[in-house]
ROTORKOL-985490 format. One record per residue: x, y, z of N, C-alpha, C, O, CB in turn. Coordinates in steps of 0.1 Angstrom, whole numbers, padded with zeros to 4 digits, always signed. Glycine has a CB too. Example, Ala and Ser with C-alpha at 12.3 -4.5 7.8 and 13.67 -1.06 7.14 Angstrom:
! residues 2
+0132-0057+0078+0123-0045+0078+0132-0033+0078+0142-0033+0085+0113-0045+0090 +0128-0022+0071+0137-0011+0071+0129+0000+0079+0134+0011+0080+0141-0006+0057 
! end
This chain:
! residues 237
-0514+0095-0117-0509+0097-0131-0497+0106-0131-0498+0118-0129-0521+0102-0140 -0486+0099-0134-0474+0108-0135-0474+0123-0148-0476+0121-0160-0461+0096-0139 -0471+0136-0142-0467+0146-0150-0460+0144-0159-0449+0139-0158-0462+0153-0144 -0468+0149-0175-0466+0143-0187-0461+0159-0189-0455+0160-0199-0478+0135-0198 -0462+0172-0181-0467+0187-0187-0448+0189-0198-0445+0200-0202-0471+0203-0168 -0441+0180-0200-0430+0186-0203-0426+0173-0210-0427+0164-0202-0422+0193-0192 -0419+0169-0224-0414+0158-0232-0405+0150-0223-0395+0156-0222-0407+0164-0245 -0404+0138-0217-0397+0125-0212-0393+0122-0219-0398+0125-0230-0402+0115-0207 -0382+0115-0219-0375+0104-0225-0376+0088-0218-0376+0087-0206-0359+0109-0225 -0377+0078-0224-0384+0069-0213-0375+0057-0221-0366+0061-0229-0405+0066-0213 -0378+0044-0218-0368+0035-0222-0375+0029-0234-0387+0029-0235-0364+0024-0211 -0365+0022-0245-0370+0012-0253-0366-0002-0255-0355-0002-0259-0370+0015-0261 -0371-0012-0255-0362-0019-0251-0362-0029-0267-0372-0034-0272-0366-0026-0235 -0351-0029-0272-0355-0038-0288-0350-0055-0281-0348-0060-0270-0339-0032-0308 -0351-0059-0294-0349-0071-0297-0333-0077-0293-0329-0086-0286-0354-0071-0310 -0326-0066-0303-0310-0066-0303-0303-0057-0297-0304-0046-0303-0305-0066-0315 -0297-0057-0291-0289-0042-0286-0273-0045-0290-0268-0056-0290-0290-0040-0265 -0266-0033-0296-0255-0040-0302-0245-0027-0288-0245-0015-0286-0253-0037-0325 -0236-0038-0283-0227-0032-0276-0219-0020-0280-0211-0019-0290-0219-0041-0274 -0223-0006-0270-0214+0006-0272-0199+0005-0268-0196-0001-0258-0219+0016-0264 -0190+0011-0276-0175+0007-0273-0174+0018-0261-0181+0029-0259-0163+0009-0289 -0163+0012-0254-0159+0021-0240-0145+0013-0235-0139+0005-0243-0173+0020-0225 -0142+0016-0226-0130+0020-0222-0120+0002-0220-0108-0002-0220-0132+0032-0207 -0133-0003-0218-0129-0019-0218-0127-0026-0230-0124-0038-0230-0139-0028-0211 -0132-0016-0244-0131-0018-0256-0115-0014-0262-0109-0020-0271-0144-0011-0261 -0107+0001-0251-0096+0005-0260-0085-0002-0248-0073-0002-0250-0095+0025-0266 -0089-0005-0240-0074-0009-0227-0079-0022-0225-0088-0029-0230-0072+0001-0209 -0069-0022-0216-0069-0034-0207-0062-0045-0211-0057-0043-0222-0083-0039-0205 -0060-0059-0206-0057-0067-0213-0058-0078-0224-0068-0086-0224-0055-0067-0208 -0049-0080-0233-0054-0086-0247-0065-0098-0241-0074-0099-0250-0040-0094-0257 -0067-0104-0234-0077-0113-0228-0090-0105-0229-0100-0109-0235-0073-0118-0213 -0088-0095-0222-0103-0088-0218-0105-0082-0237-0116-0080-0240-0101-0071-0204 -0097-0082-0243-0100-0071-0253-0106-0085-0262-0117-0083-0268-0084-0058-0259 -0102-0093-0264-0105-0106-0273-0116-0108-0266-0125-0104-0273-0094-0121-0273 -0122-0111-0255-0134-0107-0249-0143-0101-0252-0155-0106-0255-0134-0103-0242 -0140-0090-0253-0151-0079-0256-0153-0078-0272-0162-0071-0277-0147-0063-0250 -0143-0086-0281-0147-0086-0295-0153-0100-0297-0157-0101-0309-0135-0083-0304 -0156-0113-0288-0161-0118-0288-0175-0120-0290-0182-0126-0298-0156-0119-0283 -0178-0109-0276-0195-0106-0270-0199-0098-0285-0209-0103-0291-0197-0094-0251 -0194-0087-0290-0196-0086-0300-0201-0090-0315-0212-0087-0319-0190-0086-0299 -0191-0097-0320-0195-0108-0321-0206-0115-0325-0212-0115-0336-0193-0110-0313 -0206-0123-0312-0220-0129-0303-0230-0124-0310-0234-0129-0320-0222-0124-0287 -0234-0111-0303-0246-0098-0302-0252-0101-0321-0263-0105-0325-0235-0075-0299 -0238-0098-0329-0236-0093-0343-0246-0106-0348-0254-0106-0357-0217-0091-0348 -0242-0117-0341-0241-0127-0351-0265-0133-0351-0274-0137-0359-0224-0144-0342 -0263-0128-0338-0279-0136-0329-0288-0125-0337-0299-0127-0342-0283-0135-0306 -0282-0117-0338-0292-0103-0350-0292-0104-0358-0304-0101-0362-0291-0090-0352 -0281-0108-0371-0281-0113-0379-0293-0124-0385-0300-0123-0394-0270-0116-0378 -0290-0132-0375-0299-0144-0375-0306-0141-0375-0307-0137-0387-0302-0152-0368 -0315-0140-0369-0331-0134-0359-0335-0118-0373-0346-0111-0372-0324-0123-0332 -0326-0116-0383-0330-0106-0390-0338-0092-0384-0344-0084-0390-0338-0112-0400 -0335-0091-0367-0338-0083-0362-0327-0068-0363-0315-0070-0366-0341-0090-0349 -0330-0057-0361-0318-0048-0363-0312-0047-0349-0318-0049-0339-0321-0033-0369 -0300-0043-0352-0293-0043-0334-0288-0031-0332-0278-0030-0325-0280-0055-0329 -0296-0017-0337-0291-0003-0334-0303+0003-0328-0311+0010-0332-0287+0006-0347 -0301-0003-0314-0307-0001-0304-0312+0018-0299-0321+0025-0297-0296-0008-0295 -0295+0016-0301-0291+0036-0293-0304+0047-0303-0310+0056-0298-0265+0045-0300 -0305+0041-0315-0310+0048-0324-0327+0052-0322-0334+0059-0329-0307+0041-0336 -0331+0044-0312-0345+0045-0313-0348+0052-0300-0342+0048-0290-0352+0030-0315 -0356+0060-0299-0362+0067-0289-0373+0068-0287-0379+0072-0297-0359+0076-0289 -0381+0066-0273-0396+0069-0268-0398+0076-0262-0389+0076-0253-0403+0062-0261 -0406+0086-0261-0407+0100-0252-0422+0100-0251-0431+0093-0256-0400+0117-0262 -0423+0112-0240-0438+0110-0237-0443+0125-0233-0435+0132-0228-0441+0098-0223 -0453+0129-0236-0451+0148-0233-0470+0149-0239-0478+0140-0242-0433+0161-0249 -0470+0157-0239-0490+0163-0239-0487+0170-0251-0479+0179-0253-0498+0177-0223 -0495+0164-0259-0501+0167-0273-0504+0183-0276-0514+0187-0270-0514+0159-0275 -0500+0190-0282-0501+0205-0283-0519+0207-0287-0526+0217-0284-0488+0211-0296 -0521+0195-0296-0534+0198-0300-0548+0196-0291-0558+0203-0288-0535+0192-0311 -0543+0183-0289-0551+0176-0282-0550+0178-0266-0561+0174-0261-0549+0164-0287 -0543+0182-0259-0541+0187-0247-0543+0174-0237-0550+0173-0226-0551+0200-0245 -0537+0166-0242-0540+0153-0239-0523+0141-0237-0517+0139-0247-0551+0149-0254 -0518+0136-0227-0509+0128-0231-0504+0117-0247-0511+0110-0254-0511+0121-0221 -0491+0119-0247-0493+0107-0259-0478+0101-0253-0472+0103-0243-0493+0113-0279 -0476+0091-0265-0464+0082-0261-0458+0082-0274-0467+0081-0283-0466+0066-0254 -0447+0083-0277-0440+0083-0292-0429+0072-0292-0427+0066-0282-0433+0098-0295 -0421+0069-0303-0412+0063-0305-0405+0067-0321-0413+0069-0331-0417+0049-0303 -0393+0067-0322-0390+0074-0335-0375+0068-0334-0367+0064-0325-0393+0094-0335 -0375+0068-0346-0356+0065-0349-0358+0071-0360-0369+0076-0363-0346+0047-0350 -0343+0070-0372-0340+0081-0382-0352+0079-0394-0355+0087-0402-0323+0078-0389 -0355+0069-0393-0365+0062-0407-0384+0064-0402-0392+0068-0411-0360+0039-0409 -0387+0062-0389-0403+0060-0379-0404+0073-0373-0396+0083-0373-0404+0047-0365 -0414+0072-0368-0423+0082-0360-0432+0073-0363-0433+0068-0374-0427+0097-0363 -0441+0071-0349-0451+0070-0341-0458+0070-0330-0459+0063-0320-0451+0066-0343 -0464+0080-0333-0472+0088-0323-0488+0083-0312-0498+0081-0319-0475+0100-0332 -0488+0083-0304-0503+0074-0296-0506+0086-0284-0499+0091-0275-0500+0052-0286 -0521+0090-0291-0522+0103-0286-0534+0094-0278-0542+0088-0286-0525+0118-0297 -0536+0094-0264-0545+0094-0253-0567+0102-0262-0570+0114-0261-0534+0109-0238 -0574+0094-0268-0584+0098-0264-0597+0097-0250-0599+0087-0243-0587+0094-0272 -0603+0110-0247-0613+0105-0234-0622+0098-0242-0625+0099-0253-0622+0117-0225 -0627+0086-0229-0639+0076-0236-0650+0086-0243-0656+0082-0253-0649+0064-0223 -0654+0100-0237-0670+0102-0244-0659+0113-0256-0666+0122-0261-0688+0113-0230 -0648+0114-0259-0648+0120-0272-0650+0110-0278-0657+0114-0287-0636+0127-0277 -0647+0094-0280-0648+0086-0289-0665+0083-0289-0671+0084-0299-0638+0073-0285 -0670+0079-0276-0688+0078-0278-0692+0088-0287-0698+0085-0297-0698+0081-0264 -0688+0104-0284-0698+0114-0292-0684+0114-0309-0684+0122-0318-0700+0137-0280 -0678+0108-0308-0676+0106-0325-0683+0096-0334-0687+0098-0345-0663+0101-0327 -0683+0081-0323-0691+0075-0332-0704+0075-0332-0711+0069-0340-0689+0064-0333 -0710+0083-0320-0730+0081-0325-0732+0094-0332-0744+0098-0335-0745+0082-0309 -0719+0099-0336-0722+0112-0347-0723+0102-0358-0731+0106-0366-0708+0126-0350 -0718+0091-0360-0714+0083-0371-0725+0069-0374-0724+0060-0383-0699+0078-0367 -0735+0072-0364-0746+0061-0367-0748+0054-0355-0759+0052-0350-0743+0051-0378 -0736+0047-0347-0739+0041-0336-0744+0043-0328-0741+0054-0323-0734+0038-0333 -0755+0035-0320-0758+0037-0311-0755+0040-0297-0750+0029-0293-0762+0033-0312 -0756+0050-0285-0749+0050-0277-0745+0037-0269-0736+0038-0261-0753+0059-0270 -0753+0024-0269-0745+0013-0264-0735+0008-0271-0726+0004-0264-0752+0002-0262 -0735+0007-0285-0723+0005-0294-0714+0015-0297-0707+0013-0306-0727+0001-0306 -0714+0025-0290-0705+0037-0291-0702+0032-0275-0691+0036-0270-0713+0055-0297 -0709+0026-0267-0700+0024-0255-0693+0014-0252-0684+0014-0242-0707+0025-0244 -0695+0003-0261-0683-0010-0267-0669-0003-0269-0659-0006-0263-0687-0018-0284 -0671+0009-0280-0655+0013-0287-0647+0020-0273-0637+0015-0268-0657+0028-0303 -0655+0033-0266-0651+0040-0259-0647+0033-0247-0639+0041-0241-0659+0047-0257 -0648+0022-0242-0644+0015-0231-0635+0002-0233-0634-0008-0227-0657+0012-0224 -0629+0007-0245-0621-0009-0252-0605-0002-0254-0596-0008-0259-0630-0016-0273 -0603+0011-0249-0589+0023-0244-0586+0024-0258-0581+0014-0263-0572+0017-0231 -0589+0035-0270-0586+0041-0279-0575+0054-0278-0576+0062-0270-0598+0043-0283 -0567+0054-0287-0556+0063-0291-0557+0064-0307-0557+0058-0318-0541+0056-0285 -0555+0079-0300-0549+0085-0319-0541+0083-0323-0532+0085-0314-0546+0098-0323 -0535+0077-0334-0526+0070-0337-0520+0078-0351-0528+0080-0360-0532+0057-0338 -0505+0083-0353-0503+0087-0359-0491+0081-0363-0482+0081-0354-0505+0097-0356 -0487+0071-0383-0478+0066-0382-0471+0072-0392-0478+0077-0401-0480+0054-0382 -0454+0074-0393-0447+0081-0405-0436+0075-0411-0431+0065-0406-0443+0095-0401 -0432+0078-0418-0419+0072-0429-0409+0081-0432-0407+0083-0444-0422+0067-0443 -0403+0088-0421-0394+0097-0422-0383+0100-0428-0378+0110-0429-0392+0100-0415 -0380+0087-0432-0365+0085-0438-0363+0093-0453-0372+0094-0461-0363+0068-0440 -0353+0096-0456-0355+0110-0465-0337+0108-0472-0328+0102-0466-0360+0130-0453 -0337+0113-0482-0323+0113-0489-0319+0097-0494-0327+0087-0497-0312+0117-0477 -0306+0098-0496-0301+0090-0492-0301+0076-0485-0296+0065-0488-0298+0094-0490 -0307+0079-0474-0311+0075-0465-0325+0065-0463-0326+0056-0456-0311+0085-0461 -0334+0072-0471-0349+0069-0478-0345+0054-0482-0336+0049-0488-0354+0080-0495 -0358+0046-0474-0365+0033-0474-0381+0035-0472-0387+0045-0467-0358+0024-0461 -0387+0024-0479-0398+0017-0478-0398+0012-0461-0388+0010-0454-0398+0004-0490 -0413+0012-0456-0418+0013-0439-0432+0002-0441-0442+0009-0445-0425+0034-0433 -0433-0007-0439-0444-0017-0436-0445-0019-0420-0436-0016-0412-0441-0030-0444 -0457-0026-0417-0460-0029-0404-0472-0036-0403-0480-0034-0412-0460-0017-0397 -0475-0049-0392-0487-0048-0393-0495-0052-0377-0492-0061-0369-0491-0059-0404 -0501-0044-0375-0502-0047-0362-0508-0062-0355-0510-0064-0343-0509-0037-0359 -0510-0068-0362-0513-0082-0359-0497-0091-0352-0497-0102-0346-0518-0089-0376 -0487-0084-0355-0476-0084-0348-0471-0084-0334-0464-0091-0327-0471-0078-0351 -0479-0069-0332-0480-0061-0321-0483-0069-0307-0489-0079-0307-0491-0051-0323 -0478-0065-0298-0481-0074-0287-0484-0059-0273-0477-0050-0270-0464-0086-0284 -0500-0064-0268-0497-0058-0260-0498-0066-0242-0505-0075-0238-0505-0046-0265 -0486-0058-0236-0484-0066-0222-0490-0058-0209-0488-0046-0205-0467-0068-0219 -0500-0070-0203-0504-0065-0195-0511-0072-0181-0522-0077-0182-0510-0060-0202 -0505-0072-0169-0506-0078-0156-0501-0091-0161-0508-0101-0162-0521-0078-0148 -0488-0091-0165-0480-0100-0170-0485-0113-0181-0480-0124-0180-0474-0105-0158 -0495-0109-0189-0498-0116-0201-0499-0105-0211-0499-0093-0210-0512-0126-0199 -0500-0115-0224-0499-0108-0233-0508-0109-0246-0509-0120-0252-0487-0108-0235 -0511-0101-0250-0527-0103-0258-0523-0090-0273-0514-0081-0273-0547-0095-0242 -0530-0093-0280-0533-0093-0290-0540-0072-0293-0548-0069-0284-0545-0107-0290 -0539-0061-0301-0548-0054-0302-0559-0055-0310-0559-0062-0320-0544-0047-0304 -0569-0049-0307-0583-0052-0315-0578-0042-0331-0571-0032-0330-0601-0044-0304 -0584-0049-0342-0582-0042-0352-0596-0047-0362-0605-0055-0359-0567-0044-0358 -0593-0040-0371-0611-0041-0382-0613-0053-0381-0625-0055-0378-0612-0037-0401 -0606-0064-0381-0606-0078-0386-0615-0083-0375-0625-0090-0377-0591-0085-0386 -0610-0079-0361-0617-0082-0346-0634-0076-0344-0643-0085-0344-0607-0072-0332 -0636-0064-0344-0651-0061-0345-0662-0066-0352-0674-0064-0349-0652-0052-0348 -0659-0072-0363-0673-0079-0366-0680-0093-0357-0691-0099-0357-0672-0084-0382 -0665-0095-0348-0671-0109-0338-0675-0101-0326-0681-0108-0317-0659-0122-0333 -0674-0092-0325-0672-0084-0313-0688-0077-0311-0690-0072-0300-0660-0073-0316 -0696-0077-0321-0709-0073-0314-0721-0080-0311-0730-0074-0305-0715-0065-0322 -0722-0092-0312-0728-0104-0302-0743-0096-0307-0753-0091-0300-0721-0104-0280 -0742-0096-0318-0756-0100-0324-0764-0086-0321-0776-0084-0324-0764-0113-0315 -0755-0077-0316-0762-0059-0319-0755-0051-0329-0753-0039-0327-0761-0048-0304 -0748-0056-0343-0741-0049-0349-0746-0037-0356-0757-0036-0361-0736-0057-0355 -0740-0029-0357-0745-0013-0360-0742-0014-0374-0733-0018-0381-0736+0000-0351 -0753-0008-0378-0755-0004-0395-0746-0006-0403-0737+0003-0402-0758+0008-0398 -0743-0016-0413-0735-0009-0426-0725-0002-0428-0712-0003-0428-0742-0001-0431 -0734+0008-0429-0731+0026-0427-0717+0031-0415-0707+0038-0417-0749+0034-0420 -0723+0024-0404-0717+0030-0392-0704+0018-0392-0693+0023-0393-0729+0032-0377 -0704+0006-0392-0697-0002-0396-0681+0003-0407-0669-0001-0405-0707-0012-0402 -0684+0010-0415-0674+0011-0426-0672+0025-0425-0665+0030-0434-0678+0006-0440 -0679+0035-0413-0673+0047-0406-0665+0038-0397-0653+0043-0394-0683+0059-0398 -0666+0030-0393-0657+0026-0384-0639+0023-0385-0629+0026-0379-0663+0016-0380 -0645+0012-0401-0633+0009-0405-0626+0020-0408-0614+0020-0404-0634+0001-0415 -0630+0031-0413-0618+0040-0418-0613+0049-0410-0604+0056-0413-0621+0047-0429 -0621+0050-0398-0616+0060-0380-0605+0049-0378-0594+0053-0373-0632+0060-0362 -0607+0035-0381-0593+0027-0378-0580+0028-0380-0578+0033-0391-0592+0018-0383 -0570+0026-0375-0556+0023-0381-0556+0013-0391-0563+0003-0388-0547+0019-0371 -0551+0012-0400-0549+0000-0413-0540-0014-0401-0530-0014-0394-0534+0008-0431 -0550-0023-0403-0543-0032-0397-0531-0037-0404-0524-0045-0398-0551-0043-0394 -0527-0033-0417-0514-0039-0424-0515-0025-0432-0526-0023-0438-0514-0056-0433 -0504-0015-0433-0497-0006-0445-0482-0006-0445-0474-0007-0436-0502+0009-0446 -0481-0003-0459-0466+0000-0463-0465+0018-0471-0471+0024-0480-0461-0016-0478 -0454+0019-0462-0452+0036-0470-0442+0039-0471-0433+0036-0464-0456+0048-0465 -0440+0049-0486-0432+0051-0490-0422+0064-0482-0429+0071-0475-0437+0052-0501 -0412+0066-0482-0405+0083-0479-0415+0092-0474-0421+0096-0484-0398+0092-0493 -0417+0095-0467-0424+0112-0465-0439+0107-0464-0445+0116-0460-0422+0126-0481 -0446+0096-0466-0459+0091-0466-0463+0088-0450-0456+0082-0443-0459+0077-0474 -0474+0095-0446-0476+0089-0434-0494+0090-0434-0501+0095-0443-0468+0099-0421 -0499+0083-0420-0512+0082-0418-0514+0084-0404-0505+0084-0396-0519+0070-0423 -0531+0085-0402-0533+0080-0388-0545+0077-0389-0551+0079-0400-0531+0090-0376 -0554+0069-0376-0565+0064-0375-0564+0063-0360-0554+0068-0354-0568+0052-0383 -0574+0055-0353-0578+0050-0340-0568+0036-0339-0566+0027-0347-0596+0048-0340 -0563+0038-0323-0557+0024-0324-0566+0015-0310-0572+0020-0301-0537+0025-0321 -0565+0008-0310-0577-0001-0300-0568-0011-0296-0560-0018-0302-0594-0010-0310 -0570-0010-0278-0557-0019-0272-0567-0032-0266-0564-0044-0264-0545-0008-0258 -0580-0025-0263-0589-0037-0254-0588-0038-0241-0588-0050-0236-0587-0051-0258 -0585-0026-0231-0583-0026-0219-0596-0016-0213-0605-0011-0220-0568-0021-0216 -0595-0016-0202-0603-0005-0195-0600+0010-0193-0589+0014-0192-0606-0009-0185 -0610+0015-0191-0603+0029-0188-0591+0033-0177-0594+0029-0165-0613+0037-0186 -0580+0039-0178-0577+0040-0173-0560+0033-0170-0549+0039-0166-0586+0040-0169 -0563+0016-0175-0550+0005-0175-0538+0011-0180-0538+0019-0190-0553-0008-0184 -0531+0010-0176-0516+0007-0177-0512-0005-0182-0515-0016-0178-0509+0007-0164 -0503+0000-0195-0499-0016-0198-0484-0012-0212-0482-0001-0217-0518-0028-0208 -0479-0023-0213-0467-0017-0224-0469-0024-0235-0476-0034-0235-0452-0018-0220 -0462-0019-0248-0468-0014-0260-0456-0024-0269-0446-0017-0269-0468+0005-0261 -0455-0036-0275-0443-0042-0280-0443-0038-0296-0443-0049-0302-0444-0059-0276 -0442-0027-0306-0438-0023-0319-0433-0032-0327-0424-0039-0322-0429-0014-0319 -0435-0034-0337-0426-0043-0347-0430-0038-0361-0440-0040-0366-0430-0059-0346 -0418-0031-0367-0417-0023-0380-0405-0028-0389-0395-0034-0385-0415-0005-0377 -0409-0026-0401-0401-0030-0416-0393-0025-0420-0397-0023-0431-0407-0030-0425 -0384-0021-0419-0373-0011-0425-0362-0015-0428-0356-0025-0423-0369-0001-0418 -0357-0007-0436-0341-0012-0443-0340-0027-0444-0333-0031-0435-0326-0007-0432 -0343-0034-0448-0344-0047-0447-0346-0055-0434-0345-0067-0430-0334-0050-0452 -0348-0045-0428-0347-0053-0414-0363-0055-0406-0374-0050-0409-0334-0043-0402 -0360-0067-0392-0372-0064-0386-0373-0052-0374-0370-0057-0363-0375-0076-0381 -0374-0044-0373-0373-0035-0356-0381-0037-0349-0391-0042-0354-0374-0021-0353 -0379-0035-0335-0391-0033-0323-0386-0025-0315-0374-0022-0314-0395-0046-0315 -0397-0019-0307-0391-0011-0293-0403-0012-0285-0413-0006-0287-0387+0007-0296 -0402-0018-0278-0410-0013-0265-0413-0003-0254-0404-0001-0245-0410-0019-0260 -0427+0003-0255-0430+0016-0250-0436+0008-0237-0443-0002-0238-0441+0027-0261 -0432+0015-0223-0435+0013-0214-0444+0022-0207-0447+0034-0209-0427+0011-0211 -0449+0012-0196-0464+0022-0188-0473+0034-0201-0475+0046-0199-0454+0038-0171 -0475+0027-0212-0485+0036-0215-0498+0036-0208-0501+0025-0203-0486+0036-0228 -0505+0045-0208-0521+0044-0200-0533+0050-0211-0534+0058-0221-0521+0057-0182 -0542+0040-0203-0555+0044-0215-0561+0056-0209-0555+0060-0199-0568+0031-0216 -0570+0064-0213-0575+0076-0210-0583+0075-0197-0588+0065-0201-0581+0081-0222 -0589+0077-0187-0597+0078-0176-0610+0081-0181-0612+0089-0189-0593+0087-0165 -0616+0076-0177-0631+0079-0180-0638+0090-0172-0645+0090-0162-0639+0067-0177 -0634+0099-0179-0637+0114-0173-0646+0124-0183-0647+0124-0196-0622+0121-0169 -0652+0135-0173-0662+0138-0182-0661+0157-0179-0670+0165-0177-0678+0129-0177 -0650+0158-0180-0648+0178-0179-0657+0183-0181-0666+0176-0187-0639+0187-0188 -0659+0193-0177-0669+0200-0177-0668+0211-0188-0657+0216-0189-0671+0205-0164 -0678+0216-0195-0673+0227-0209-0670+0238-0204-0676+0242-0194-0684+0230-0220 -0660+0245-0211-0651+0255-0206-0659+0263-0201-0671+0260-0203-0640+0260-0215 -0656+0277-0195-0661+0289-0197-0662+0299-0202-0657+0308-0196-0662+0291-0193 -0669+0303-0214-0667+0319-0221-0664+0326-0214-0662+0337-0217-0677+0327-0225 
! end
């Protein structure tokens, strides 16, 4: 497990990337230069289309240990997002939900299906200030080169094969969730549990897709990892 003890910067990779100007942009010859306003262009025109945004440079993923949680997370943020995926251990999630009714076999479904704290925001402010939708039914996550789906509220009621847990414990569940679809305003943010469906431990990357300024974004977060199934030992007085 690579050393998170200090904030990374890691790659993102969007949809559109819109060419940085440089030196093949101010010299050279008029051939090359009609060229490079070409590809341009090009880039301008396929983003357009595709209603994807192509301000690539703008988005950033970083990765660093949660001040609270003392725990890895993985972020992504440009001028308008933040979102944050903070690493839970499987038995903090068991001893949350059989605090919540479930039974420890159905608290060992959630805990072994790689849960993250999930913290989403709408930072955009001023001027500047837009409306932030998302839904994760979008979301793609990639892994040993296929690509599947995250579990969200919609997924768990097929998901207990005829041992489903109370009611009660059911609709604690829903609301420990991430909203599988919200929209927020300026300065509005949330969080909940996000559920990827891997094992403890996996490695896999993370494909985003958010609503802003009219546009579609994505960024993909790479090598995120699910939490290890580990069981520390309680501190010492």
């Amino acid at each position: 497990m690579p050393d998170l003890s200090s904030q990374n910067e890691t790659g993102a990779v969007m949809a559109c990337d819109r060419p940085a100007p440089g030196r093949a942009d101010m010299g050279g010859s008029s051939a090359n230069r009609s060229w490079s306003a070409a590809l341009r262009l090009l880039a301008a025109a396929v983003c357009l289309l595709s209603g994807i945004s192509s301000d690539a440079d703008s988005v950033r993923v970083t990765t660093g240990v949660d001040r609270q949680a003392k725990l890895p997370y993985w972020q992504v943020s440009d001028s308008g997002m933040s979102l944050r995926l903070v690493q839970r251990l499987p038995d903090q999630t068991r001893a949350f939900f059989m605090a919540r009714g479930f039974t420890p076999p159905q608290a060992e479904v959630i805990a072994r299906h790689c849960v993250f704290q999930t913290v989403f925001k709408n930072v955009s402010t001023g001027a500047a200030s837009s409306p932030l939708s998302y839904d994760l039914q979008e979301w793609a996550v990639h892994y040993h080169g296929r690509q599947r789906s995250m579990v969200t509220r919609q997924d768990w009621p097929q998901m207990w094969h005829g041992r489903a847990p109370t009611q009660a414990a059911q609709i604690a569940l829903n609301w420990a969730l991430l909203p599988t679809r919200q929209r927020y305003q300026p300065g509005d943010y949330n969080w909940g549990m996000s559920v990827f469906g891997l094992k403890p431990g996996a490695k896999f990357d993370l494909q985003v897709v958010w609503h802003q300024y009219g546009k579609t974004r994505t960024a993909r977060i790479k090598e995120i990892q699910c939490a290890p199934d580990l069981h520390p030992a309680p501190a010492r007085q």
